[in-house]
N, C-alpha and C positions, 0 to 999 in steps of 0.2 A: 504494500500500500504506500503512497508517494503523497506526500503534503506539504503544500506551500506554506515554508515558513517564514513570509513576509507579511502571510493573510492579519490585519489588524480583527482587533475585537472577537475572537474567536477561539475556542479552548481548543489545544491541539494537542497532540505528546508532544514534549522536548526531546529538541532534536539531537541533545547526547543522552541524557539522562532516561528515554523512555524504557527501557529496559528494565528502571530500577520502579519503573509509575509515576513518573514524574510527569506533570501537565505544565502546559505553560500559554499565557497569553497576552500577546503584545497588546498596549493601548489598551487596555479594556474601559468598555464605558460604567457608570455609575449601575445599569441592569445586569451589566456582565457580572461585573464585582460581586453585588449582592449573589448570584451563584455559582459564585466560588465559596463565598461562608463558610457552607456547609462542608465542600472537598475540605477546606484548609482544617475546619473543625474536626471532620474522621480523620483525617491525616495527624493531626495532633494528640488524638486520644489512642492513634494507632501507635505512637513513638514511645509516648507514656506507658504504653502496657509492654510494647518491646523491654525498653527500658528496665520495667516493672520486673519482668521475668529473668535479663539478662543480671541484674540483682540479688534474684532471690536464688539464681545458678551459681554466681560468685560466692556465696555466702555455703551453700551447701558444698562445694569445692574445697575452700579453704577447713573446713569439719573433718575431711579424710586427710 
């Protein structure tokens, strides 16, 4: 699949990052924005529980 990465206002994958799910968009107007929120909001409680876990492995680790 091939996407113009110059299109303004418009959620597309990033063009290095998509691999990892990364979204990206240029210029977004005040309607784009507001739905993005939501991505940025899952993406942020996603990091948090990554996080969360990669913590609570550290911790059981250092016990043996």
């Amino acid at each position: 699949m091939s996407y113009d990465f110059t299109v303004i206002n418009q959620i597309i994958p990033h063009p290095v990052y998509a691999w990892m799910g990364w979204i990206c968009i240029l210029n977004p107007s005040k309607v784009a924005f507001e739905q993005l929120k939501p991505l940025i909001g899952e993406a942020y409680e996603f990091a948090q529980e990554k996080y969360r876990k990669k913590k609570i492995f550290k911790k059981k680790r250092n016990r043996l």
